[in-house]
C-alpha positions in Angstrom: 0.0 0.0 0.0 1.3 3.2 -0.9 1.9 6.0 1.4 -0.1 9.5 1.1 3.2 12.1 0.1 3.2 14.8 2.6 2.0 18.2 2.1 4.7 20.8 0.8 6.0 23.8 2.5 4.1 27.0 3.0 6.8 28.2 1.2 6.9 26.0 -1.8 3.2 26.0 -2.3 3.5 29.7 -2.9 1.1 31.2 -0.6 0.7 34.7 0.0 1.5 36.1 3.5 -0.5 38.9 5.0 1.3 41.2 7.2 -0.3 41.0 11.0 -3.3 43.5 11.1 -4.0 43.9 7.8 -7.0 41.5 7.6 -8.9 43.8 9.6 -12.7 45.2 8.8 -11.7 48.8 8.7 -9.0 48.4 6.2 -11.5 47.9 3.3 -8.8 49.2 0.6 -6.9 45.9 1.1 -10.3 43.6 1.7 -11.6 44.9 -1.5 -8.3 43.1 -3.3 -10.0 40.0 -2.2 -13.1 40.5 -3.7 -14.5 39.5 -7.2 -16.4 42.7 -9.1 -19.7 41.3 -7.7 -18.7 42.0 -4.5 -18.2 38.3 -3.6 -14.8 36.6 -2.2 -12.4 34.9 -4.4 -11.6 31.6 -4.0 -8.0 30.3 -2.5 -6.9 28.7 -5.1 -7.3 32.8 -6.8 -6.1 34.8 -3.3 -3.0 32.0 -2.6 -4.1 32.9 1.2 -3.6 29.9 3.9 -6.6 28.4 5.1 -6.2 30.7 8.3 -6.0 33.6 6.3 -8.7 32.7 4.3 -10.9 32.3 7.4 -9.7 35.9 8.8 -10.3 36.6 5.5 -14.2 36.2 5.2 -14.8 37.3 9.0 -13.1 40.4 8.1 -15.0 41.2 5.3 -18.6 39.6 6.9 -17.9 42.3 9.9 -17.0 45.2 7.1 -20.6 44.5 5.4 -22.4 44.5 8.9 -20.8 47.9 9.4 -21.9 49.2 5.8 -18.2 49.7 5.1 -18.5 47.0 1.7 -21.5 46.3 0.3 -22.9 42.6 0.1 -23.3 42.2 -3.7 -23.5 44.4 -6.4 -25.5 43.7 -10.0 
């Protein structure tokens, strides 16, 4: 039975790393990077964020439309 290869590096898989803070609901400049020209998040496999990132990601930007700083979809 063969054995499941391990998962590559961080570095090696070429993800993208966020400074600390900058995945925050107030800096809608940098969230709206993230966002498709619906308004909607891009995927990971676009953004090259972590799955952390990606999850800080979405709060940010769920907390930013609550506050009326993004909208929620645009058509």
């Amino acid at each position: 039975m063969a054995r499941k290869p391990l998962r590559a590096p961080a570095a090696r898989r070429g993800l993208v790393r966020v400074p600390d803070g900058a995945l925050d609901y107030k800096n809608v400049t940098y969230l709206r990077t993230f966002l498709n020209d619906r308004g909607k998040l891009r995927s990971r496999a676009v953004t090259r964020l972590s799955p952390q990132d990606q999850k800080r990601l979405a709060l940010a930007v769920k907390n930013a439309r609550e506050m009326a700083l993004l909208p929620y979809s645009t058509k």
